[in-house]
C-alpha positions in Angstrom: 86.0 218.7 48.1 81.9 217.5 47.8 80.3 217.0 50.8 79.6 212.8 49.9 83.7 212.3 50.4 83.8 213.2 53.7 83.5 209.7 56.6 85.5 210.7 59.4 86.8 207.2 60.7 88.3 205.8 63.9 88.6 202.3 64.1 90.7 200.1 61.7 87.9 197.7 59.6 85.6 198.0 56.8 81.8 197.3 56.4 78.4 198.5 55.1 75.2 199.6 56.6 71.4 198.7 56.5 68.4 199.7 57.7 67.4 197.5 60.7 65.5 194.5 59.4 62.7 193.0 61.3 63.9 189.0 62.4 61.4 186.3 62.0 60.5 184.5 64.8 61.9 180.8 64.6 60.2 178.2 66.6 63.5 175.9 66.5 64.1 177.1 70.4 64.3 179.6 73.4 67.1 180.9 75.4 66.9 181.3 79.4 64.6 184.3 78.6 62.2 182.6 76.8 63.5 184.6 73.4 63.9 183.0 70.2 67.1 181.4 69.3 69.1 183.3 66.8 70.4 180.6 64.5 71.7 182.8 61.9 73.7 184.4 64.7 75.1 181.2 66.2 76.3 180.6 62.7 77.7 183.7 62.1 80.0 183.1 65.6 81.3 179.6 64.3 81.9 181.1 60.9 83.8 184.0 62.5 85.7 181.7 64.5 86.3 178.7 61.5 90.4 179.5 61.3 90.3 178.5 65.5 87.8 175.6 65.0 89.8 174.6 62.0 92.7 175.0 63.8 91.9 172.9 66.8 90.2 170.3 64.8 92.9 169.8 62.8 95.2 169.6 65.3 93.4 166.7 67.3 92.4 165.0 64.3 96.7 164.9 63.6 97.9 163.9 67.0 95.2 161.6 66.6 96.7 159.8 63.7 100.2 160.1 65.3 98.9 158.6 68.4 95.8 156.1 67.7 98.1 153.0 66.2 99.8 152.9 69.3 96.5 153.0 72.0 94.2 151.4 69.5 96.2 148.2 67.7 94.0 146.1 65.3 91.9 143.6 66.1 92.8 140.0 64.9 90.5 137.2 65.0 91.6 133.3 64.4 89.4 130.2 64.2 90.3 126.4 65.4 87.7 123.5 65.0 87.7 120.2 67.0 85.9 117.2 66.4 84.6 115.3 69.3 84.0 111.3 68.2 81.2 110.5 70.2 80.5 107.4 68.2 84.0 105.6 68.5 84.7 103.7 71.6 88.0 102.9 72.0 89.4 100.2 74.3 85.9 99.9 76.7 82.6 102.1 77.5 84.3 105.7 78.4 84.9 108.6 75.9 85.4 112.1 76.0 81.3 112.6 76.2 81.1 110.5 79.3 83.3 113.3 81.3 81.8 116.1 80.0 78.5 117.2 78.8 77.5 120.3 76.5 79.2 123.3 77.7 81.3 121.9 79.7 83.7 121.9 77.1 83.7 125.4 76.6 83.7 126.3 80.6 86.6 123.2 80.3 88.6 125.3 77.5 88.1 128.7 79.2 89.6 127.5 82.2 92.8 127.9 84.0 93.4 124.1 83.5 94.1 124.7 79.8 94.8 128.5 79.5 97.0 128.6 82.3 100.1 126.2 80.7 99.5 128.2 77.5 99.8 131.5 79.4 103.1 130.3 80.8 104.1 128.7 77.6 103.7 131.6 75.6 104.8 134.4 78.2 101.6 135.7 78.2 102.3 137.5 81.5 104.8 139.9 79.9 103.4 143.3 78.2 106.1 145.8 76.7 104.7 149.7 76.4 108.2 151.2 75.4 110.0 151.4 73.2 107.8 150.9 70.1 109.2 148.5 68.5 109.1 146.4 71.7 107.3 142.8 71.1 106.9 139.7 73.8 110.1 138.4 72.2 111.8 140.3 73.8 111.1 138.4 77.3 111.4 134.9 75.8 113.5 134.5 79.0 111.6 135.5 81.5 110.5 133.2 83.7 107.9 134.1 86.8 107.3 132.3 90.5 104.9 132.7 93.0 106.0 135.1 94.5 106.1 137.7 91.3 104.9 140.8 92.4 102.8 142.6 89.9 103.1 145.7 88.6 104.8 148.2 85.8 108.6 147.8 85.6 110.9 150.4 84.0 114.5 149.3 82.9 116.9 152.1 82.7 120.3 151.0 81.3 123.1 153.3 81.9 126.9 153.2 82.3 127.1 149.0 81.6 124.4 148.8 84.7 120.7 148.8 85.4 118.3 150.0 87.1 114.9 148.1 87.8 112.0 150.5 89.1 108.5 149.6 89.7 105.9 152.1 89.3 104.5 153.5 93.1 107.9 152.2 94.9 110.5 153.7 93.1 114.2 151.8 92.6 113.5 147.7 93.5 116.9 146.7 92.3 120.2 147.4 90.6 122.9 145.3 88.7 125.5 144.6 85.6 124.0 144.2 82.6 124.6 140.5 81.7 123.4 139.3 85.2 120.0 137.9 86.0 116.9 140.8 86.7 114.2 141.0 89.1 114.9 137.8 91.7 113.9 140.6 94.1 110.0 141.2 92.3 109.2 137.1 91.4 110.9 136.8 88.2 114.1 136.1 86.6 115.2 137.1 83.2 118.3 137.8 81.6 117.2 140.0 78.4 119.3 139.5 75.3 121.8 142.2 74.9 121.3 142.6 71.3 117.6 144.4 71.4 118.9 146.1 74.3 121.4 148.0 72.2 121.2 151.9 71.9 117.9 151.6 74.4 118.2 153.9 77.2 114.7 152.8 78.9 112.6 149.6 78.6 109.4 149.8 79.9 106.6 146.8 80.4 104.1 145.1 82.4 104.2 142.3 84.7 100.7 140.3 85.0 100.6 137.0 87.6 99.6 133.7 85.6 95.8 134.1 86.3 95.4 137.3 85.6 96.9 136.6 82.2 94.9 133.6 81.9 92.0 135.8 82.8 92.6 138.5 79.6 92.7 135.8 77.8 89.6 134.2 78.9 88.2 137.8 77.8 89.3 137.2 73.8 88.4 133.7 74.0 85.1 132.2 72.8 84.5 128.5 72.5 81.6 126.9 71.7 80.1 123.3 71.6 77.3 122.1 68.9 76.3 118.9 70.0 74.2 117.8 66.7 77.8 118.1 64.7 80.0 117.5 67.6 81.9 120.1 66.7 83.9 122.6 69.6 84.8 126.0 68.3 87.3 128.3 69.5 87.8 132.3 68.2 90.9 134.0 69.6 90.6 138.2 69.0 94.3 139.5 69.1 95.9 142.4 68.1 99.3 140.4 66.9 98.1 138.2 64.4 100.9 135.9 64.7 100.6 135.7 68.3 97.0 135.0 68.1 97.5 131.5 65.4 100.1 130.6 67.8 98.2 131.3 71.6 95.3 129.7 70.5 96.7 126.3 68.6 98.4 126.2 72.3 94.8 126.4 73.8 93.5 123.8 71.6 96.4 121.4 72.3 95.8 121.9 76.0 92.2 120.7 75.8 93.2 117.7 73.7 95.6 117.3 76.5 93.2 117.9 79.4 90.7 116.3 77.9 92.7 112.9 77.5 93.6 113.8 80.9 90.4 113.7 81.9 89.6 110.6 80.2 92.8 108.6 81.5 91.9 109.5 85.4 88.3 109.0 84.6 89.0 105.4 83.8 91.6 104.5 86.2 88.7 105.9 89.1 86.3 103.5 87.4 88.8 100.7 87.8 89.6 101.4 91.2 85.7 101.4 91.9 85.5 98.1 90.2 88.6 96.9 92.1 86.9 97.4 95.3 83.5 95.9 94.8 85.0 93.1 92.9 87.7 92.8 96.3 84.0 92.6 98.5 82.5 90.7 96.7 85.3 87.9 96.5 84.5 88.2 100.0 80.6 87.6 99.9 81.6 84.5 98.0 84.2 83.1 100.1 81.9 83.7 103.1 79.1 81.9 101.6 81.3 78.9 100.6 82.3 78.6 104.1 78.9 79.2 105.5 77.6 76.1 103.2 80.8 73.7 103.8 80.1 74.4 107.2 76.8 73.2 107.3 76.8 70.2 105.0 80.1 69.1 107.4 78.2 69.7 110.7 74.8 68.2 109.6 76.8 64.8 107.6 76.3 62.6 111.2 72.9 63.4 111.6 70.3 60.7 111.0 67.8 61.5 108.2 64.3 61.7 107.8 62.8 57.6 107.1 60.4 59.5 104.7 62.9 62.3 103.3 64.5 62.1 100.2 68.2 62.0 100.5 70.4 65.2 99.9 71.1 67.2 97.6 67.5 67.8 98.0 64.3 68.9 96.1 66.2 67.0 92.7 65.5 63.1 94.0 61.9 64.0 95.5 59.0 61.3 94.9 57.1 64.2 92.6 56.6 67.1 90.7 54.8 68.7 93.3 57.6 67.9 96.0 59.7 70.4 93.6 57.5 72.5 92.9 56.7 73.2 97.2 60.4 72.8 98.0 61.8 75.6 95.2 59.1 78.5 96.5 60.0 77.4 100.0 63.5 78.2 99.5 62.2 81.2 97.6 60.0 82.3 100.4 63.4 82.3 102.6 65.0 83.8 100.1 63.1 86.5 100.0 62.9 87.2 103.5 66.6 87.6 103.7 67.0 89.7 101.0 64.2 91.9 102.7 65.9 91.9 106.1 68.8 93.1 104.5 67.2 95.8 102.6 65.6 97.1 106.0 68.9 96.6 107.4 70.5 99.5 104.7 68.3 101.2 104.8 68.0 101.8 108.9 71.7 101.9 109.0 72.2 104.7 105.9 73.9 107.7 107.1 74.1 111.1 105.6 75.8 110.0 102.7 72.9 107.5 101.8 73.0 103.8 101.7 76.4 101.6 101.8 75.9 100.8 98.2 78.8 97.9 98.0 76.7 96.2 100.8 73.8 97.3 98.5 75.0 94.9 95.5 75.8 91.7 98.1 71.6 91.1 98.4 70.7 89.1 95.8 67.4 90.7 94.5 69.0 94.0 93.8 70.9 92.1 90.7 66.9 91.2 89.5 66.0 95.1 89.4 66.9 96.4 86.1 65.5 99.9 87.6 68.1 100.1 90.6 70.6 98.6 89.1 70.7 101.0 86.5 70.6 103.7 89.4 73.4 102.2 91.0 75.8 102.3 87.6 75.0 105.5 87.5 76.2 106.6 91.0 79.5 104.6 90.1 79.6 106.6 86.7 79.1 110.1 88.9 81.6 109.2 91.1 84.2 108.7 88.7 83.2 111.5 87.0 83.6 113.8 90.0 86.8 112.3 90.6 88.0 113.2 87.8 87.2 116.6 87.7 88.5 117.3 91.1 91.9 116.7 89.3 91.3 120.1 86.9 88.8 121.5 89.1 88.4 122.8 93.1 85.3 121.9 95.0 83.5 125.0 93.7 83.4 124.6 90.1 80.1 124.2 88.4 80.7 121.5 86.8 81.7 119.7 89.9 78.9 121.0 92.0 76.5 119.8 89.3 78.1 116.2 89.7 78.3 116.2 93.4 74.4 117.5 93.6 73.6 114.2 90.9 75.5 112.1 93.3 73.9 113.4 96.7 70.2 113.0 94.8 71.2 109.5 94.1 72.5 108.0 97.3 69.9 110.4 99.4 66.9 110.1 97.5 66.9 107.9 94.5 68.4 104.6 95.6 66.6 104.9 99.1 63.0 105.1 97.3 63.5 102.1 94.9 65.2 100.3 97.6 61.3 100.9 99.5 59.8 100.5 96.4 61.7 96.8 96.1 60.9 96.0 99.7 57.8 96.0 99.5 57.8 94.2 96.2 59.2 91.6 97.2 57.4 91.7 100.5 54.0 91.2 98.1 55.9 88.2 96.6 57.2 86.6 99.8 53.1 86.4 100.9 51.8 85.0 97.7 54.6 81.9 98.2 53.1 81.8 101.7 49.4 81.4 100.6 50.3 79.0 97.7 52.7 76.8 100.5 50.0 76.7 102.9 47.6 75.8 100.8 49.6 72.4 99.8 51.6 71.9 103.7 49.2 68.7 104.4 50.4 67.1 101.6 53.9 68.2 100.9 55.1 68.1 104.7 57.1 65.2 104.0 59.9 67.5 102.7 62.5 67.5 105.2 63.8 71.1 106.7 67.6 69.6 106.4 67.4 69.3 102.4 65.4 73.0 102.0 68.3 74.6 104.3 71.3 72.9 102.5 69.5 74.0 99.1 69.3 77.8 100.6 73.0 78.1 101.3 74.1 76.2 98.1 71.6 79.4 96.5 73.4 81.9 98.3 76.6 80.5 97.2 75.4 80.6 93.2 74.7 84.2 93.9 77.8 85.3 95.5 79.9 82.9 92.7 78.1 84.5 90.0 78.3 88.5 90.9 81.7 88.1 91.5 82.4 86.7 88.1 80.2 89.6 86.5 82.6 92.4 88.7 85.1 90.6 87.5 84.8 90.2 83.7 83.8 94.3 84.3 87.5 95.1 86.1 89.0 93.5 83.1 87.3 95.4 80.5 88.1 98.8 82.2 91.9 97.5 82.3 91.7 97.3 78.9 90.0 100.3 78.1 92.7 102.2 80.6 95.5 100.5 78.5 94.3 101.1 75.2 92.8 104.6 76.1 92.8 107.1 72.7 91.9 111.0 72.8 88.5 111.0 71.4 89.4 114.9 70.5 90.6 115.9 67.0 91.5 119.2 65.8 89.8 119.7 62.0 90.7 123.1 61.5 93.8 124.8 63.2 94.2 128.2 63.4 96.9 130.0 60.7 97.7 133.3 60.5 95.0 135.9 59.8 95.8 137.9 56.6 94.0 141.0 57.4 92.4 142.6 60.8 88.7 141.8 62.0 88.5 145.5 62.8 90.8 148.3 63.3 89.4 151.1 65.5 92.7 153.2 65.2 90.6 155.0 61.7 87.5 154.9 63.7 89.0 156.5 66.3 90.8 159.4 64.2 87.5 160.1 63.1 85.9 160.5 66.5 88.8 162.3 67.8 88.2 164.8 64.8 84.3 165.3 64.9 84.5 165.3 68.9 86.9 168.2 68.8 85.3 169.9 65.9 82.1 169.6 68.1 83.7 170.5 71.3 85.4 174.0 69.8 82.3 174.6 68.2 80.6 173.9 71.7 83.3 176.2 73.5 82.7 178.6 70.7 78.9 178.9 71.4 79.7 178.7 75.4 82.0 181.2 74.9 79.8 183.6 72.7 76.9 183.0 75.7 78.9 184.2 78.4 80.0 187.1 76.5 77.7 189.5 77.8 79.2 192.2 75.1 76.9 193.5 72.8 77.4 191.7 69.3 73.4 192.1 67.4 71.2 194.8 67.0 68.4 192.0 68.3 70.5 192.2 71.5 69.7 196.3 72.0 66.2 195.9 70.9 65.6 193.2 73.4 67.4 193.8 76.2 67.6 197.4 76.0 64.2 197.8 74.9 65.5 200.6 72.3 64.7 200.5 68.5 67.9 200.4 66.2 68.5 203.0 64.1 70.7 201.3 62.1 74.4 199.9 62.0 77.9 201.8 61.2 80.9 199.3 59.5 84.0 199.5 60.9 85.7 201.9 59.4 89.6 201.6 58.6 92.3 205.2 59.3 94.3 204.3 56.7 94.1 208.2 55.0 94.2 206.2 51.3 91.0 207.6 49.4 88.6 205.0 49.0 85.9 206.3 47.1 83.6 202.5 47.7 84.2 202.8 51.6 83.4 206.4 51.6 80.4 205.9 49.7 79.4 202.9 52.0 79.8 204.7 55.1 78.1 208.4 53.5 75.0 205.8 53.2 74.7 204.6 56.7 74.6 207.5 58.3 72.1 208.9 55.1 69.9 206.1 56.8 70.4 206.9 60.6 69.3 210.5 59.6 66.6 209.1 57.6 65.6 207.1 60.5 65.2 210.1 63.1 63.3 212.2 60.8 60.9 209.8 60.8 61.1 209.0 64.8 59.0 211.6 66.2 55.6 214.0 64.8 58.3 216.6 64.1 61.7 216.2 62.8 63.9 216.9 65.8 66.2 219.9 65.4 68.3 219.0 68.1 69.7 215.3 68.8 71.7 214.3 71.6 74.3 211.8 70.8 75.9 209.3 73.4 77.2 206.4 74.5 76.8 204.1 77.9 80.7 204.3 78.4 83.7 205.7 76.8 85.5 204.9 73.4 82.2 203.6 72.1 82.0 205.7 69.0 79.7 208.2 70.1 81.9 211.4 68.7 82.7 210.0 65.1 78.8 208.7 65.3 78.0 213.0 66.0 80.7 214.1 63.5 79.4 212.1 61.0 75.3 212.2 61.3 76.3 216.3 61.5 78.2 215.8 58.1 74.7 214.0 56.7 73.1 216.8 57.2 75.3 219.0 55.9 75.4 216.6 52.9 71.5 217.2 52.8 72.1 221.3 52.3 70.7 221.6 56.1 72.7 224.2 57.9 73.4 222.7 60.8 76.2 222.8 63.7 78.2 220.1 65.6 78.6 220.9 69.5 80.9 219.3 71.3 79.3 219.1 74.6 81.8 216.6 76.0 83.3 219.7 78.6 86.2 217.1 79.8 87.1 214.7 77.3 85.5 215.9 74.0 88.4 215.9 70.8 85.8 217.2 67.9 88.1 220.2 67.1 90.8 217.4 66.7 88.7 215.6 63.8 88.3 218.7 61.5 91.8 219.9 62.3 90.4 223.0 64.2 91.5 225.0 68.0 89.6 223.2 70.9 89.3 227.5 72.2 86.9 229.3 72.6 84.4 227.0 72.7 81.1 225.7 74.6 82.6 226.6 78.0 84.1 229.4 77.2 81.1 230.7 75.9 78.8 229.4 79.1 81.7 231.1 81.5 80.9 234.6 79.2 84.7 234.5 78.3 83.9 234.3 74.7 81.1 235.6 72.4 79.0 232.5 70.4 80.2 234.6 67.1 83.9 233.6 68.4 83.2 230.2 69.8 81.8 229.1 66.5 84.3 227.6 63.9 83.7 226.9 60.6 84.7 223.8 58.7 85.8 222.7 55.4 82.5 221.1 54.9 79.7 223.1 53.2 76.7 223.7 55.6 78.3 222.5 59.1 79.9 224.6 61.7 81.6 223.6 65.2 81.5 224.6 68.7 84.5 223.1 70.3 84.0 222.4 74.2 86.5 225.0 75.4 88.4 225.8 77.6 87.5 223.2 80.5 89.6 225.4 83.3 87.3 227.2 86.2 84.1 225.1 84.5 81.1 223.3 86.2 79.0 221.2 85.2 76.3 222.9 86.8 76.5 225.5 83.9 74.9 222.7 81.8 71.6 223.2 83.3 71.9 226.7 83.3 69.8 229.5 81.6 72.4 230.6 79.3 72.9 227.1 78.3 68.9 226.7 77.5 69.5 229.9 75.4 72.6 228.7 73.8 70.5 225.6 72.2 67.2 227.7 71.9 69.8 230.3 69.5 71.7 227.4 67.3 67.7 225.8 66.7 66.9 229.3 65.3 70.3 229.9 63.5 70.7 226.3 62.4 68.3 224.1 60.9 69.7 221.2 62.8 72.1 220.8 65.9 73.8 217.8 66.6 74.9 217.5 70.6 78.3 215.5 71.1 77.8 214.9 74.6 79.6 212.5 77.7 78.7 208.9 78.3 76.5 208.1 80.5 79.1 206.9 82.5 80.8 210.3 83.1 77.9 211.4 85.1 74.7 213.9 85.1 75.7 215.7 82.4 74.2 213.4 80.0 71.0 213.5 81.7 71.1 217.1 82.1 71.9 217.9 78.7 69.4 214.9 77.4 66.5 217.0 78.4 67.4 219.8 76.6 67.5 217.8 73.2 64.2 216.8 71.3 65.5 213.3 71.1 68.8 210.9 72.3 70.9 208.4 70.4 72.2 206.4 72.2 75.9 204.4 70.5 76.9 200.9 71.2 80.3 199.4 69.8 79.8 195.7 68.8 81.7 193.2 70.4 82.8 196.1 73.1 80.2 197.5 75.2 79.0 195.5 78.3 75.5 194.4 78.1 75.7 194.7 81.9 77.0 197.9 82.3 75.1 199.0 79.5 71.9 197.9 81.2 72.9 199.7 84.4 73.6 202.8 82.8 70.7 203.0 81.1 68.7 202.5 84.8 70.9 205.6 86.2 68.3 207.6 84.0 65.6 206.3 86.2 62.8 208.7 86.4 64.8 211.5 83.8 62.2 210.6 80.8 64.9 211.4 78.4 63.5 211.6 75.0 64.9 208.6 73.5 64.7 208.1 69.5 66.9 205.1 69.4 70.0 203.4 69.3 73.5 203.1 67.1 75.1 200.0 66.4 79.0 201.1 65.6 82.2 199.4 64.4 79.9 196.5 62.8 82.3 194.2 61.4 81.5 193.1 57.4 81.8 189.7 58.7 79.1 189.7 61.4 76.0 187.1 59.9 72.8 190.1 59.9 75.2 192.2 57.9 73.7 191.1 54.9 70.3 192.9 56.1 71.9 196.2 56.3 74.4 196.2 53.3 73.2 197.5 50.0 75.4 198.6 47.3 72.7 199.5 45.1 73.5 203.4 45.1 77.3 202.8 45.6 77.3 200.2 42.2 75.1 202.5 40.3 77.9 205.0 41.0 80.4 202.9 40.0 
């Protein structure tokens, strides 16, 4: 049989060898030692793992589809429109705009005033999980109080019963089926029998009213553009028949609300006007009285011989008479209406001035400034009113009310009230200069006349504010009894036809690239935490020992493979090649070994020995592994005499030596271990024996123990011209690699290199190594 069949092989697998190629240095990155980052290597660990990645990610990304419809639903989005007539006013001076402004009508639609009927209307409160095909429907029933307790509720019906747990407590409550459920939690339903056929388990959710109201608020967006007085609502849902129907309900609760609003804001103004109108009936009556009074108790008195008779300044002798008697009663005038200004205002408490006092004094009805202010406060307070009927005390938009109403009475009112007294203080002097300029000559006008004239002022006054209050109550009767929403939905909301976004397809594809990412992740974690030798880079830089070159796997299978064969004859051609050329000298006698056992180390020897043979070099394979070595067992041969047979002197080297099968290469078997020492290793015979075989043999391959056996290694080391030292990939510990190597410590063994055996064809660098140049030339 030619030398170039023989590969003697021990591992199951198949590959190709190369000599050791140099790697470029890649800038992309640095590991924690501040090497280069391997990317061809990374790649070549996700490609040998891409039946697990493809696995798992296929795996996720199908549970994903299973389960996504169910955790992600689609996303439905429906539109309303309302128009807000801001132009029509119906039955008086109050429409929708007066009671609220700008966003208030969105803050007014978002609010529990309007979404908490609709909540309760539509059983918003009620969430089925299971079964599947569970919908709200199925509690159309169900009604909740106050004192619902919150929670998940599971329904398990068994045996014509049920039983009611709530998640955290266990078993609430027990009963026939047919009877009414959950009096015990808040809530009372009595589900229909029908759905509840061949259901073992019904499970859902319970929500209280405002915490309904406030998921809803969270899907709902209203907005208000005041150039087109238009209010907007958009409802996102995930049933889309749910979502027409919830938010035509929300709509029709502001209409509601609104007109609501409206109603009470209307029936406050009345009531407003009611009592000044009720006060001022009372100025007037007073001020009758006070002048009937007077004209009864002064009829007897005798009159001035000069004065002209009463009514007063209407029968004086002359224009200038009139003229002096009207700013006299002015002048008095004014001074009242100043003493009662001062009077307010010294007597205004923390609420501000007594503003239906206020309206009594005649010269506030003559300034258009504060009688505007004082509409105003009326309008605020009917406004706030109002919204105390929808709202509580801390609401924005009542706060913003009650601070416009505080501002009025506290500040405004107050400083045009000073503003006015002075005013009319100016006035009161200017009649007092022009009257005492002209008292000489108009002093005949009798004091009688110019007080019965003041009072019959007074009474005017009185007669003709009450008349104005109450042509005012009459028109906001009216406007209450005729009242119209000022709301009108243009556009209600209908049934989407297709989703505003489903994330369920979004969410398969996450699902699938996160777990494709994450088992490529674990992969690489995985692979960096695996402190086994996989790369020849790996010996070269953590070892600091040159690579000789790479041996496939190699498959027992005893079938003749001439391609394998051929494959495997050229890696170890280039291994040999490699050591010729690793030292001045070829080395004659190379110690072959391993860091720890079942690394390869003996069919590495066997088969660099059979190179040389290959090569016509006489040369001789000894098996220098004294306690575990098997060479004889690889070329079918007796394990005695051998090495320590010879090194005992039991056996001659001329019977210790076997010859093999293969031309050119011979065998010492270890022997016989019984009654050996290792010590024998070191010994002069043993320096002999190797200094004999280098004579008789032109080279001598050493088999000998891993370093982990002990000192044998480094006893036997120094007796070669140069070590080879054999790593398995994906076996031998880096650790205990590294550590072994440091038990050499100051032995300078003569190291040539290292092995890289059992290299699997798959591995990413094998592409530097295999060549089937020679092999398909062959072929």
């Amino acid at each position: 049989m030619p030398v170039e069949s023989h590969t003697l092989q021990e591992t199951p697998a198949h590959g190709y060898y190369y000599p050791y190629p140099s790697y470029p240095t890649s800038a992309a990155g640095y590991d924690d030692g501040g090497e280069a980052l391997d990317w061809r290597r990374l790649l070549d660990v996700v490609w040998s793992r891409k039946w697990l990645i493809i696995g798992v990610t296929a795996a996720a990304t199908t549970a994903a589809i299973v389960i996504a419809p169910t955790i992600v639903k689609p996303v439905y989005s429906v539109r309303s429109t309302i128009w807000l007539d801001e132009s029509a006013r119906r039955g008086g001076a109050i429409t929708s705009e007066d009671v609220l402004e700008g966003e208030g009508w969105a803050d007014l639609m978002r609010s529990y005033a309007v979404l908490g009927p609709v909540v309760m209307t539509e059983g918003l409160y009620a969430e089925p999980q299971e079964p599947s095909g569970a919908d709200r429907s199925w509690f159309a029933n169900l009604a909740v109080t106050d004192s619902l307790i919150p929670g998940t509720y599971e329904l398990y019906l068994e045996n014509n019963g049920y039983r009611l747990v709530r998640d955290g407590e266990g078993l609430v409550e027990t009963g026939r089926l047919g009877s009414q459920i959950g009096g015990s939690s808040g809530f009372h339903w009595r589900p229909d029998q029908r759905r509840l056929d061949g259901i073992e388990a019904l499970r859902f959710d319970l929500l209280s009213p405002r915490f309904a109201a406030l998921n809803l608020r969270t899907n709902l967006r209203a907005g208000f553009n005041k150039e087109a007085s238009l209010i907007t609502a958009t409802l996102t849902w995930s049933d889309p028949d749910e979502a027409a129907e919830i938010l035509n309900g929300v709509v029709g609760r502001l209409v509601t609300t609104a007109t609501e609003l409206k109603n009470r804001k209307q029936a406050e103004i009345v009531d407003i006007l009611e009592q000044q109108t009720l006060y001022a009936a009372a100025q007037l009556r007073e001020r009758e009285l006070d002048l009937e009074s007077y004209r009864v108790a002064t009829a007897t008195e005798p009159t001035d011989l000069h004065a002209t008779p009463i009514p007063g300044a209407a029968q004086t002798r002359s224009g200038v008479f009139d003229a002096y008697f009207e700013q006299r009663l002015e002048a008095r005038r004014l001074q009242a209406d100043v003493e009662q200004l001062e009077t307010l205002l010294a007597t205004s408490g923390p609420d501000g001035v007594n503003d239906l006092a206020l309206q009594q004094v005649p010269a506030v009805s003559l300034d258009p400034d504060l009688e505007t202010a004082l509409d105003e406060l009326y309008e605020q307070e009917a406004n706030r009113r109002a919204l105390l009927y929808t709202y509580t005390q801390q609401h924005p938009d009542v706060q913003d009310v009650a601070l416009k109403i505080s501002e009025l009475r506290s500040m405004t009112i107050p400083a045009m009230i000073s503003a006015l007294i002075v005013e009319l203080g100016d006035r009161s002097q200017l009649l007092d200069e022009q009257m005492t300029a002209q008292a000489g000559e108009l002093r005949q006008i009798p004091a009688r006349a110019i007080e019965d004239t003041r009072r019959e002022r007074e009474f005017e006054l009185a007669e003709d504010l009450h008349n104005r209050l109450l042509t005012s109550l009459r028109e906001a009767k009216l406007a209450a009894a005729t009242s119209l929403p000022d709301l009108q939905v243009v556009d209600a909301a209908f049934r989407p036809f297709k989703p505003l976004s489903n994330e369920a397809p979004r969410l398969v594809i996450m699902v699938a690239m996160a777990s494709f990412g994450l088992t490529v992740g674990g992969v690489l974690l995985h692979d960096r935490m695996d402190r086994r030798i996989q790369t020849p880079d790996q010996i070269t830089r953590r070892l600091g020992l040159p690579v000789l070159g790479i041996v496939p796997r190699l498959e027992s299978t005893g079938e003749s493979d001439s391609t394998r064969a051929a494959v495997a004859i050229e890696s170890f051609r280039a291994i040999r090649t490699q050591l010729a050329h690793s030292a001045p000298e070829e080395p004659r006698v190379v110690l072959i070994t391993s860091p720890a056992p079942r690394d390869g180390k003996s069919m590495v020897a066997a088969n660099l020995a059979i190179s040389y043979a290959a090569a016509g070099r006489n040369t001789i394979l000894v098996d220098a592994d004294t306690r575990r070595g098997k060479a004889e067992q690889m070329f079918g041969l007796l394990r005695s005499p051998g090495l320590s047979d010879y090194l005992l002197g039991r056996a001659e080297l001329t019977d210790a030596e076997q010859s093999t099968e293969i031309d050119n290469l011979a065998l010492l078997p270890r022997g016989d271990h019984t009654g050996f020492s290792v010590e024998l290793l070191d010994s002069d015979r043993m320096r002999e024996l190797l200094a004999l075989l280098a004579d008789r043999y032109d080279n001598v391959v050493l088999d000998a123990p891993p370093l982990a056996a002990g000192a044998d290694t480094l006893i036997l080391g120094q007796l070669a011209d140069k070590v080879v030292v054999v790593f398995r990939a994906g076996e031998t510990d880096e650790g205990m690699a590294l550590a072994k190597m440091g038990t050499v410590g100051n032995v300078e063994l003569p190291f040539a290199g290292a092995v890289l055996n059992a290299v699997p064809e798959k591995a990413h660098y094998y592409s530097y190594y295999a060549s089937h140049y020679y092999v398909d030339a062959a072929g």
